[in-house]
SERO-4910 file (N, C-alpha, C, O; in steps of 0.05 Angstrom, whole numbers):
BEGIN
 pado doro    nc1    nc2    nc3   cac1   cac2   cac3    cc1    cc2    cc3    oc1    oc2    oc3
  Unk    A   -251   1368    301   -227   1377    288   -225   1408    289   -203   1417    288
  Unk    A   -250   1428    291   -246   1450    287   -244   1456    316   -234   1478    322
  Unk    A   -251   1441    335   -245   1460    361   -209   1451    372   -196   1465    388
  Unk    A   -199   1427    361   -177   1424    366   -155   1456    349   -137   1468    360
  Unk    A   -164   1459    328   -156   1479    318   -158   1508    330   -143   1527    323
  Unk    A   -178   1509    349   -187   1530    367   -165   1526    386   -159   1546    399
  Unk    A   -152   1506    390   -141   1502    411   -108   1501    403    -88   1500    417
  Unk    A   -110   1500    370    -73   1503    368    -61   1480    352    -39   1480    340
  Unk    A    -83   1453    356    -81   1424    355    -90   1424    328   -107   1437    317
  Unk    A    -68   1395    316    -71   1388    293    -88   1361    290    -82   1344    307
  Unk    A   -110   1352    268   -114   1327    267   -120   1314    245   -126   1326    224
  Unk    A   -117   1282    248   -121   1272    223   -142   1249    229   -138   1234    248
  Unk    A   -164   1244    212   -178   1229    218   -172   1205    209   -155   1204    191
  Unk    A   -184   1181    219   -162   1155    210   -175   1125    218   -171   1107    234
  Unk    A   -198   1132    192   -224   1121    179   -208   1089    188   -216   1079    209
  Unk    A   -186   1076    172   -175   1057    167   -171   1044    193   -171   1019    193
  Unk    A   -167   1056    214   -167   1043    239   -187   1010    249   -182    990    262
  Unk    A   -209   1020    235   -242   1008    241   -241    984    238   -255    967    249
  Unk    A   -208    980    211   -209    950    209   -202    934    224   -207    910    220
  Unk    A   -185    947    251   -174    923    267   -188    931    290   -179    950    302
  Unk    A   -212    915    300   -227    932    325   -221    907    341   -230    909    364
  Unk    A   -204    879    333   -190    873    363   -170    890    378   -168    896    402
  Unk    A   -155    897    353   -123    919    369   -137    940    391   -125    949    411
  Unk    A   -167    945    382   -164    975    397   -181    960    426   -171    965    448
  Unk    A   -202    946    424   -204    927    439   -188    914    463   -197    906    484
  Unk    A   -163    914    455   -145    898    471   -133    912    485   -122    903    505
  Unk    A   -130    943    477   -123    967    494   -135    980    502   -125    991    521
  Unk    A   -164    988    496   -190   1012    499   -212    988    514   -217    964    508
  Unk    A   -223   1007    534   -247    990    542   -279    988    525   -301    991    535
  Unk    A   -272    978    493   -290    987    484   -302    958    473   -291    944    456
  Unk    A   -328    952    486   -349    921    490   -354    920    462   -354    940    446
  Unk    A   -361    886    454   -365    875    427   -386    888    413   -389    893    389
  Unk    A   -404    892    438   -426    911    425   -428    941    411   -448    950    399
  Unk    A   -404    954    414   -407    982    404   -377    974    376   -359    957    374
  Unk    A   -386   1000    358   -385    998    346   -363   1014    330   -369   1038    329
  Unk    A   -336   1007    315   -304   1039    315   -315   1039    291   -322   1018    281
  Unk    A   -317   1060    281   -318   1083    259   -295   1090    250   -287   1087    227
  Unk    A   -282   1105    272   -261   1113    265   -241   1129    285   -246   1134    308
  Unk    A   -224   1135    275   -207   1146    308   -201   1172    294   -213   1183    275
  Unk    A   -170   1183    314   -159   1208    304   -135   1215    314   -130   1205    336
  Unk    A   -119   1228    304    -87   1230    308    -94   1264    311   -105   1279    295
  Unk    A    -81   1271    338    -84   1294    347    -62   1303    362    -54   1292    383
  Unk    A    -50   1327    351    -26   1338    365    -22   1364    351    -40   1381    346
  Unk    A     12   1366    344     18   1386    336     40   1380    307     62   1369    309
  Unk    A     28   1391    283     37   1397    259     74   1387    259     87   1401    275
  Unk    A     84   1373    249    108   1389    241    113   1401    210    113   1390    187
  Unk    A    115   1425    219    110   1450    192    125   1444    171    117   1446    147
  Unk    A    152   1434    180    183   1426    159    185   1402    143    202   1397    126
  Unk    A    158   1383    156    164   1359    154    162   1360    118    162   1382    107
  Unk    A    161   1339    105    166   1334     68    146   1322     68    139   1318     45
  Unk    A    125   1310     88    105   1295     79     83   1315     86     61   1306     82
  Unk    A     83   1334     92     66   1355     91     59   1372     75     40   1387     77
  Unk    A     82   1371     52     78   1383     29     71   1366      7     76   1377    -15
  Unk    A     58   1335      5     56   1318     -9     29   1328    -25     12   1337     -9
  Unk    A     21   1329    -46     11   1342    -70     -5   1316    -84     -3   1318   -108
  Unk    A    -18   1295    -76    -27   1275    -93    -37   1289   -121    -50   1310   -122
  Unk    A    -31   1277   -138    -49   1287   -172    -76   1273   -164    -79   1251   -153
  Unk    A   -100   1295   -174   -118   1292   -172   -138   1283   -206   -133   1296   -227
  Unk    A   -157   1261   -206   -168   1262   -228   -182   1283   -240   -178   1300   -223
  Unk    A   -197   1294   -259   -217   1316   -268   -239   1299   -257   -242   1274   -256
  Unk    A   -257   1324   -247   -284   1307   -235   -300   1300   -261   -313   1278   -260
  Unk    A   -302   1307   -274   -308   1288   -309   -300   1269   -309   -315   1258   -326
  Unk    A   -281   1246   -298   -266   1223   -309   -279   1209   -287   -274   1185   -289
  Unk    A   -291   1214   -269   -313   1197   -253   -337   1211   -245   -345   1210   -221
  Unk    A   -349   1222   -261   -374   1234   -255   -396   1237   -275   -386   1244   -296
  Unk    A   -418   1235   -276   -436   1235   -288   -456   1256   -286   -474   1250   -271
  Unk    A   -457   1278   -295   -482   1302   -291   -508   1296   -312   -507   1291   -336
  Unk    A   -525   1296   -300   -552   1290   -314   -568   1318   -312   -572   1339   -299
  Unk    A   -574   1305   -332   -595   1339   -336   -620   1336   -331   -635   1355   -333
***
C-alpha cells in the first residue's frame, strides 16, 4: 500500500473477498491448495466523491477495553 502511494496509487484492502474463493478461482489461476487472505482495490482516489468523506462514529476505547494493572 505504501509503495502504491510512492507511485500516486490509491488502495483499499478487501479482507471480505476470502469468503468467496470459488469466484476468484474461477477467474485467477489460483489451486485448491493455496490459500486468499485477501485482495486489494488499487487505482486512483476520486477526491469529490461523498463516500470519501464518510466519518463512521467511533466507540470510546473504554466501552470495549479492559486495562489491567
Amino acid at each position: 500500500m505504501l509503495a502504491a502511494r510512492q507511485f500516486g496509487l490509491d488502495t483499499c484492502p478487501q479482507a471480505s473477498i476470502a469468503e468467496y474463493p470459488s469466484v476468484l478461482r474461477s477467474s485467477l489461476p489460483i489451486s485448491n491448495d493455496e490459500t486468499i487472505i485477501c485482495g486489494m482495490a488499487l487505482g486512483y482516489a476520486d477526491e469529490n466523491s461523498e463516500i470519501n468523506f464518510y466519518q463512521p462514529e467511533r466507540l470510546d476505547i473504554n466501552d470495549f477495553t479492559t486495562f489491567l494493572d
